[in-house]
DOFI-48159 format. One record per atom (N, C-alpha, C): y, z, x; residue in one letter. Coordinates in steps of 0.001 Angstrom, whole numbers, plus 500000, padded with zeros to 6 digits. Example, Ala and Ser with C-alpha at 12.3 -4.5 7.8 and 13.67 -1.06 7.14 Angstrom:
# DOFI-48159
494310507800513190a
495500507800512300a
496700507800513200a
497750507080512850s
498940507140513670s
500030507870512900s
This chain:
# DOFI-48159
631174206452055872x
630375207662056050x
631225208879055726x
630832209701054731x
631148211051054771x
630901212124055404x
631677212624056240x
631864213553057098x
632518214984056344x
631132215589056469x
631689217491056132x
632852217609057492x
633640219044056936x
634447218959057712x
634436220034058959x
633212220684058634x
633041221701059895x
631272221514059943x
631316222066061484x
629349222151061964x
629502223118062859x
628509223960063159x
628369224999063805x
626845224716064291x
627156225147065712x
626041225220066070x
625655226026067410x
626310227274067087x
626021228327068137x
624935229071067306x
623489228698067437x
622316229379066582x
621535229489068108x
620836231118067452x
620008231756068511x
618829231175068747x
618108230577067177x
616939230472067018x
616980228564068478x
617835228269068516x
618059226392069024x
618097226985070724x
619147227773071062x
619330227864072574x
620257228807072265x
619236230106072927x
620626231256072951x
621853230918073845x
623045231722073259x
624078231710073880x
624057232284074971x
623586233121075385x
623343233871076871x
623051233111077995x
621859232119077791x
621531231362078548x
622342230415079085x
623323229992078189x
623648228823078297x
625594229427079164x
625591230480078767x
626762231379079131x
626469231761081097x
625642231757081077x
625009232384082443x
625310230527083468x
624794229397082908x
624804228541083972x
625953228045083891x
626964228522083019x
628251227650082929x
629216228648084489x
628965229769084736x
629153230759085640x
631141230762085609x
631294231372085060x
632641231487084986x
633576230518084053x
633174229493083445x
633774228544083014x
634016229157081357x
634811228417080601x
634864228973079009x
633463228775078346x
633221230100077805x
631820229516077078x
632003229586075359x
632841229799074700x
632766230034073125x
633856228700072969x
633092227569072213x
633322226311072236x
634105225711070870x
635328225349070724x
635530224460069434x
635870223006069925x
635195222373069069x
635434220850069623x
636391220333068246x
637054219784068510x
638132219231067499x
637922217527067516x
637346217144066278x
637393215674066083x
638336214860065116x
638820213884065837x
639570213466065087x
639285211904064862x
638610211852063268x
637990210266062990x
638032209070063172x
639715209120062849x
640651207990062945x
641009207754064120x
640322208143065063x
641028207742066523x
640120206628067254x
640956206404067433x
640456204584067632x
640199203154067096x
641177203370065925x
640908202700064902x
639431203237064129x
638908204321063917x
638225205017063510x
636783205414064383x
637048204886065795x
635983205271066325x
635317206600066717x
636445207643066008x
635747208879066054x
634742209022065350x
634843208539063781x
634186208888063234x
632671207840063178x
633116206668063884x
631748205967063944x
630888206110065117x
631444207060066025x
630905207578067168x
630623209122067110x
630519209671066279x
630256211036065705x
629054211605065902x
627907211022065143x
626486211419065341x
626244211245066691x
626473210366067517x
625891209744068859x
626861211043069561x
628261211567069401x
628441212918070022x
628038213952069883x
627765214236068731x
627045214977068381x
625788215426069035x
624761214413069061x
623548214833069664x
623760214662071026x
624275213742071971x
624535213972073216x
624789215632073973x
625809216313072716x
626442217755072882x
625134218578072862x
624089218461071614x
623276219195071158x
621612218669072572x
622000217359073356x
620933217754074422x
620995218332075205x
622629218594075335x
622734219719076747x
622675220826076290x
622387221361075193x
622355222915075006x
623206223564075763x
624232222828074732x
625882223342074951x
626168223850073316x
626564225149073341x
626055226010071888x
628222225520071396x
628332225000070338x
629585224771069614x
629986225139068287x
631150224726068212x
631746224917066076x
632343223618066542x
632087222774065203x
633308221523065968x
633676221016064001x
634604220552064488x
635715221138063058x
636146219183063108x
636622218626061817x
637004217508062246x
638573217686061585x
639620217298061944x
641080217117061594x
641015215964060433x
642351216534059885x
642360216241058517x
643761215241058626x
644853215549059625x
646231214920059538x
646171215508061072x
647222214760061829x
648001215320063306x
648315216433063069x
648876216993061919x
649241218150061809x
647948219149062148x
647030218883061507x
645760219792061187x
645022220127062345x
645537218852063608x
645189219387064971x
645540220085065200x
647402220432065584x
647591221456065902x
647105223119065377x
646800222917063262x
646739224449063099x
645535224539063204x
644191224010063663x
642716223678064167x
642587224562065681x
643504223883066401x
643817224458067775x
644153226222067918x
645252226208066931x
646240227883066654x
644921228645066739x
643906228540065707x
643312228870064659x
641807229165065510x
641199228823066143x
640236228553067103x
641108229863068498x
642054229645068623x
642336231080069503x
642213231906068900x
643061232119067734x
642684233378066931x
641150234406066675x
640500232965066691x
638810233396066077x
638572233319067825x
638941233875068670x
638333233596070235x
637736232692071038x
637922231247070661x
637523230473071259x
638326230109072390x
637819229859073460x
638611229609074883x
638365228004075645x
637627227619075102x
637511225998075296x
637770224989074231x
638971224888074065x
639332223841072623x
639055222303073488x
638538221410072880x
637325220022073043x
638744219111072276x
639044218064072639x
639843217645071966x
639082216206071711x
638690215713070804x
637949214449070835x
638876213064069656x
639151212538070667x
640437211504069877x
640739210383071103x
642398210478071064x
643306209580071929x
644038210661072391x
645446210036072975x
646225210807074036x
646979211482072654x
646930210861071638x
648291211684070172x
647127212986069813x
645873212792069959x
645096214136069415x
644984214833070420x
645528214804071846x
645112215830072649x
646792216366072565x
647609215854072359x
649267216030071862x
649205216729071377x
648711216537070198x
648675217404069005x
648194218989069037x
646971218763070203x
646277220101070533x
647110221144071696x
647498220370072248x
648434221128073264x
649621221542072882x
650015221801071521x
651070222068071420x
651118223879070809x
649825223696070775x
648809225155070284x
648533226196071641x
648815225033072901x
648167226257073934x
648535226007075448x
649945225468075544x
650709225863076840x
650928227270076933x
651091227520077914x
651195228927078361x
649618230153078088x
648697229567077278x
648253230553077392x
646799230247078168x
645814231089078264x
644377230863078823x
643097230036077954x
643468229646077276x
642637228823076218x
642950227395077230x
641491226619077492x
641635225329078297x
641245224394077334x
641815223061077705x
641943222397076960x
640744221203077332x
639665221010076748x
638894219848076822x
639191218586076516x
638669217698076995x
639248216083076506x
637893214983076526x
637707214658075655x
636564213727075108x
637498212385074747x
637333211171075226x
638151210156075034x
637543209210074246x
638180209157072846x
637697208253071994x
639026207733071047x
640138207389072022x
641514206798071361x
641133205273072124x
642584204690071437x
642589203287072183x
643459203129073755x
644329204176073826x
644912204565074795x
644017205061076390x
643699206729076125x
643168207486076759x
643810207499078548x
645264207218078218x
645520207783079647x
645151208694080077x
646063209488079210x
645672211263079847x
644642211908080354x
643570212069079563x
642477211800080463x
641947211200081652x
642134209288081273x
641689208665082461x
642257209022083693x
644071209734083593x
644346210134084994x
644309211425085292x
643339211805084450x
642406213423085244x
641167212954085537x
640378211527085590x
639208211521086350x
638189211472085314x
638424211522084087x
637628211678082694x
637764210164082202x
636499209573082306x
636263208014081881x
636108208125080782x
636173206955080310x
635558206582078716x
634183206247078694x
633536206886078294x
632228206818078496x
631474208416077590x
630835208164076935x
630008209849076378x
629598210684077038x
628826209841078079x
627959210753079166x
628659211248080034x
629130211193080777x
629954212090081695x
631157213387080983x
631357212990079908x
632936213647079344x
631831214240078350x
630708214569077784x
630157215519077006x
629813216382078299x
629477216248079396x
628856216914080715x
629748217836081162x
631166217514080586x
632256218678081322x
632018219784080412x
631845220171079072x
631997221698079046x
630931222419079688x
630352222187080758x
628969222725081042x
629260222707082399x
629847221460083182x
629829221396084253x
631203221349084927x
632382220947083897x
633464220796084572x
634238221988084938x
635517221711085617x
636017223023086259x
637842222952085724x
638032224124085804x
639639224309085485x
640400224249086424x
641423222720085823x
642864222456086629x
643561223419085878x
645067223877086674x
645957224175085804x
646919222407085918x
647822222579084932x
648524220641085057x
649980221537084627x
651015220493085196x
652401220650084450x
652568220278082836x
653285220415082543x
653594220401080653x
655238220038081078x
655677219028080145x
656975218835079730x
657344219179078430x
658115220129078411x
658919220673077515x
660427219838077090x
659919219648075380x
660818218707074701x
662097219960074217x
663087219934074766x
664210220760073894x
663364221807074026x
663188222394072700x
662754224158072605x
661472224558072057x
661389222798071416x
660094223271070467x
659276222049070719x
658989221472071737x
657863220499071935x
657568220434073474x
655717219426073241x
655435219429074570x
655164218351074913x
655141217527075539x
654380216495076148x
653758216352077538x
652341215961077415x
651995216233079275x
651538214717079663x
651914213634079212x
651897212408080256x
653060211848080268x
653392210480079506x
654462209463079657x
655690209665077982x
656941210233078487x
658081209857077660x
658908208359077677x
659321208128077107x
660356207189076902x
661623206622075864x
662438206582076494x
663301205884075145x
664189204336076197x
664335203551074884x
664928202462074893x
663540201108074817x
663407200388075441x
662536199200075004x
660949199743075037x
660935200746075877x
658922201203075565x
659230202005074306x
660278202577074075x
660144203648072943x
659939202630071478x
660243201627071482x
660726200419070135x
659317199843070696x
658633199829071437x
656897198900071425x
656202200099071388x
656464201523071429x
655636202472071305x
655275202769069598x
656648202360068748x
656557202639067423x
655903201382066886x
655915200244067347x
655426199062066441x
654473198987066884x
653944199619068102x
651805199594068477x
651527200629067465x
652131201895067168x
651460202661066391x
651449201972064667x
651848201099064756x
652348200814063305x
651060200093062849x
650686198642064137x
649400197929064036x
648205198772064257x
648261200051064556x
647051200431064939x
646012200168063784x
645759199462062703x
645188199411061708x
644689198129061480x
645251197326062856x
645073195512063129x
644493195214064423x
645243196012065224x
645036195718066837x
644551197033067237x
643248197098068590x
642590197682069315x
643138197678071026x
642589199088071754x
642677198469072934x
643883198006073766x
644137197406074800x
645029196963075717x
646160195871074837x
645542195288073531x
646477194094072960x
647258194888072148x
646842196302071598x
647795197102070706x
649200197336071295x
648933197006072558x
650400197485073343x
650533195704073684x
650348195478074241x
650940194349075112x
651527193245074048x
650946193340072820x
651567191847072110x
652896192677071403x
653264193903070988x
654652194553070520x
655235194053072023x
654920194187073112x
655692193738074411x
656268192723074041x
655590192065074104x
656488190439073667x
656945190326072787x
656814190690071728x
657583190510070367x
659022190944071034x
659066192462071444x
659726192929071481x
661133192760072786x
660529191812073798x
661052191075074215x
662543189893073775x
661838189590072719x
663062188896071787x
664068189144071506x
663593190896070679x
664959191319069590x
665543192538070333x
665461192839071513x
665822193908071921x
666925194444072439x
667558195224072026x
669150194895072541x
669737196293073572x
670098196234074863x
669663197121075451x
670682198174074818x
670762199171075563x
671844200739074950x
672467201482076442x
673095201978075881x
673999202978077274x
673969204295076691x
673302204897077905x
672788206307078313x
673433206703079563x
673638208345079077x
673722209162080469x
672314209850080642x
672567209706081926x
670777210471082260x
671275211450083279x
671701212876082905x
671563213972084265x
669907214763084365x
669901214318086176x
668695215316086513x
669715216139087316x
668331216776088174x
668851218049089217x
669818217600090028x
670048216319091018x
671006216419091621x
671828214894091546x
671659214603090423x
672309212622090390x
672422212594088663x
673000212011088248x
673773211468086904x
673753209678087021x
673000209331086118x
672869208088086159x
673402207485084537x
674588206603084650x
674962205723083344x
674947204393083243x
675102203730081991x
674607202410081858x
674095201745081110x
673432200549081045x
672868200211079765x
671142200305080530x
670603200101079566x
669255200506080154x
668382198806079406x
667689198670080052x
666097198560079391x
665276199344079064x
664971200479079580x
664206201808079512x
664537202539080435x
664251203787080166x
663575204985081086x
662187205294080648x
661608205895081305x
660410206437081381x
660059207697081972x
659746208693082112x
659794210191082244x
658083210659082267x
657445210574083590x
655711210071084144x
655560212126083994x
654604212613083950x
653950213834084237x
652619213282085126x
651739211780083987x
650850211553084686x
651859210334085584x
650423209025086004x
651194207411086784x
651115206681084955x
650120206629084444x
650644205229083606x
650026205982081707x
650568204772080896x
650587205075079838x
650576203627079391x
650237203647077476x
649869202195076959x
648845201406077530x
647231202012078167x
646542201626078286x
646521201642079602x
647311201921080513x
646824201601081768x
648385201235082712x
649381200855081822x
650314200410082557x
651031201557083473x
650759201257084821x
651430202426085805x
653072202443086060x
653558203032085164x
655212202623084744x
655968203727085949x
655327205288086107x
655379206019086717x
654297206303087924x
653787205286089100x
652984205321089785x
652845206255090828x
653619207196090942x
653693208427091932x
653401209904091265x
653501209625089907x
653485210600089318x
652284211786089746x
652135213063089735x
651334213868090096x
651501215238088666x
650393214945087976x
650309216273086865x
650560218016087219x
650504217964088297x
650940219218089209x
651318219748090329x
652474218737090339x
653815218992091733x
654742219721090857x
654702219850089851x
656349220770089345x
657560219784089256x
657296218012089015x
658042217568089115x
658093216530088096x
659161215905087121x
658774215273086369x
659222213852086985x
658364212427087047x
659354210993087313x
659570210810086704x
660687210053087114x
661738209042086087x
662154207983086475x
661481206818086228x
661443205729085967x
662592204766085397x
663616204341085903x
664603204035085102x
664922202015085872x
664795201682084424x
664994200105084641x
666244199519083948x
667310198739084139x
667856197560084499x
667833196422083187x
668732196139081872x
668708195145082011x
668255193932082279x
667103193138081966x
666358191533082292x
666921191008081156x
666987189983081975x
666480188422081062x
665113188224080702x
665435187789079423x
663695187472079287x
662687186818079926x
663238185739080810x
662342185184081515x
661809185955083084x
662453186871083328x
662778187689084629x
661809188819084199x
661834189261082914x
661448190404082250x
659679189301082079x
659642188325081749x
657867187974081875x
657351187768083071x
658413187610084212x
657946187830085958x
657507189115086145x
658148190087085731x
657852191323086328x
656826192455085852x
656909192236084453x
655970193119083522x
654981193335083873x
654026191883084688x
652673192005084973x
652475193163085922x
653638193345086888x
653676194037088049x
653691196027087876x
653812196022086172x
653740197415085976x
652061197826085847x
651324197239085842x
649833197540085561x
649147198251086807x
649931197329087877x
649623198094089670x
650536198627089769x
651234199372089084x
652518200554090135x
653297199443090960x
653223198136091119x
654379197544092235x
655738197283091615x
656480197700090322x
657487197053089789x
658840198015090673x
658135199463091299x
659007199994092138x
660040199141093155x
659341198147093605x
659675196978094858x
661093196399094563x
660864195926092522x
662324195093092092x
663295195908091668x
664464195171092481x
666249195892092283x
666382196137091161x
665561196289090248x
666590196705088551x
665798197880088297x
664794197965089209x
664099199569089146x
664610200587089746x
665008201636089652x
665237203295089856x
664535204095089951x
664040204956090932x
662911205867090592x
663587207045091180x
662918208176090489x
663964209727090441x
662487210465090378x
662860212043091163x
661851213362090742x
663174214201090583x
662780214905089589x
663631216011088832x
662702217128088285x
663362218052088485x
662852219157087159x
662817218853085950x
664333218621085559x
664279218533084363x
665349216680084400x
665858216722082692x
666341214985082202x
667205215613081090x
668004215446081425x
669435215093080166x
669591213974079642x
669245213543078429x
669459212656078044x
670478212228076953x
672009211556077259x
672866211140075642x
672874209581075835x
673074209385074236x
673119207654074276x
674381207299073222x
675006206527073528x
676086205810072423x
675768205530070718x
674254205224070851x
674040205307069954x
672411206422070179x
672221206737068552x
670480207677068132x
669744206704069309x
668589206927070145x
667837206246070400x
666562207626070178x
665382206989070064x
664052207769069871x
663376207664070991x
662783209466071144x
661838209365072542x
660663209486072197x
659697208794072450x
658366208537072487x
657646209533073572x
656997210666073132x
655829210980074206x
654607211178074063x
653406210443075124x
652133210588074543x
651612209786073681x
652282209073073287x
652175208329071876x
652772208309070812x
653774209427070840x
654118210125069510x
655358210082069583x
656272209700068132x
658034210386067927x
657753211667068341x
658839211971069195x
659570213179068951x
660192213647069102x
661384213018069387x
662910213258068617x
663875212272069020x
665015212423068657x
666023211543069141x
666827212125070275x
667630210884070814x
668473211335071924x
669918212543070585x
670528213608071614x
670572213801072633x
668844214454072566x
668737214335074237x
667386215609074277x
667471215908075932x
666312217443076212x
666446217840077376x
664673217735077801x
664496217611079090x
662992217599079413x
662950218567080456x
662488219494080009x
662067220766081855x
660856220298081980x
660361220671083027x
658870220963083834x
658640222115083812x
657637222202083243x
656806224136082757x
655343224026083878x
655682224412085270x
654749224114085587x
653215225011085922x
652391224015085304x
650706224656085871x
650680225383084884x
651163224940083496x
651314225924081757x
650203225379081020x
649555224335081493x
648523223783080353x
646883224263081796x
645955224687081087x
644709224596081671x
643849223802081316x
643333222512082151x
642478221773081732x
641040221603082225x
639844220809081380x
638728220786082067x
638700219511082406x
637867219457083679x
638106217757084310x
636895218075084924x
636492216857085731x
634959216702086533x
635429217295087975x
């Protein structure tokens, strides 16, 4: 299906804007929804019309623009403040709402979230299901959180799950299949592969008041509790305490490492001795050797790197 790349549909003659400005009572009313096709192994774009008109029964008046590259989210996002829009719609996975937030920490532009990735933490741990009907119902009905934002070094953001060492090496080979595998197996079968060839690394990790060295299996660095579908790696995590977790594991054997894994899906892997759990502001991270940090879904950058907490910098809509 060919998809034009913009629709508008703030027309007087359909449902004035006034009206529809008046029952939202304080909430953002000048709307860009940002779609992004390919998300979900393309279920944006095969779920398009069916959002579409869902949007257009609530006489909820929009512009909704579809992305062209990750990049094109972000200058979609820039670009939509400029022209005064104050409710940017992010309709994708957790890498297209990434992408959008990197356009609008710090300022008053809120950020919508429509979940149509294979992931959809981020969302799911603001209370936003996967489902059309309820998550088209928030620009009309939902209300503004402010959330923490993690700040990458100087020039990036991430607001759920970082990592480097063994999630960061299954974070790059799920994105690689995304063109094979859907869903909960996009992550879990790089798990095992990755199980095999993995060879751990030695890191210093300074937070606020402890320095931790060693060889690792991972760290993990929570804003939200879980990431990769569901796995609660960071189960205490809170999007707006001002605090970032850190998750830091130990070295397994492989057979020790297929005992325990199951136990990250419920938050219980806290319980086993090769787990560490930390709240910090911020994460210093050096490694012996390059290792890559994964956040959200996404590269973005290598060790060394620094993580602050920018907190209550992103505004979001939730139920």
């Amino acid at each position: 299906m060919n998809l034009p790349t913009s629709y508008d549909f703030i027309k007087e003659s359909f449902h004035p804007f006034s009206e529809v400005a008046a029952s939202l009572e304080g909430f953002p009313r000048k709307i860009k929804i940002i779609v992004n096709p390919n998300a979900g192994g393309g279920k944006g774009r095969k779920l398009f019309p069916l959002l579409r008109q869902k949007l257009l029964d609530r006489k909820i008046p929009f512009h909704l623009q579809f992305s062209e590259s990750a990049e094109h989210v972000t200058h979609l996002a820039r670009q939509a403040q400029r022209e005064g829009y104050n409710l940017i719609v992010s309709c994708g996975g957790d890498g297209t709402a990434h992408r959008a937030l990197q356009a609008m920490v710090g300022s008053r532009c809120v950020l919508g979230l429509i979940p149509l990735g294979d992931g959809n933490d981020f969302p799911i741990n603001l209370g936003i299901v996967e489902d059309l009907d309820p998550a088209c119902d928030l620009p009309k009905k939902g209300k503004v959180r402010k959330i923490d934002v993690i700040q990458v070094n100087s020039d990036q953001y991430m607001v759920g799950v970082g990592g480097v060492g063994f999630d960061s090496e299954v974070n790059a080979l799920a994105n690689r299949l995304t063109r094979f595998l859907s869903g909960k197996s996009r992550y879990v079968l790089p798990v095992f592969y990755k199980t095999l060839v993995y060879q751990p690394k030695e890191i210093t990790l300074g937070m606020d008041n402890e320095t931790m060295e060693g060889r690792i299996l991972m760290v993990a660095f929570g804003n939200i509790r879980s990431y990769g579908k569901g796995m609660q790696i960071t189960p205490l995590a809170e999007p707006d305490d001002g605090l970032l977790d850190v998750c830091w594991i130990d070295p397994v054997k492989t057979f020790r490492f297929y005992r325990f894994f199951p136990t990250v899906f419920a938050g219980e892997h806290l319980e086993l001795p090769e787990v560490h759990y930390y709240r910090s502001s911020i994460a210093r991270v050096e490694s012996s050797v390059p290792m890559d940090l994964y956040g959200d879904g996404e590269f973005l950058c290598q060790t060394p790197f620094t993580l602050r907490v920018l907190p209550q910098a992103l505004r979001v809509l939730v139920p």
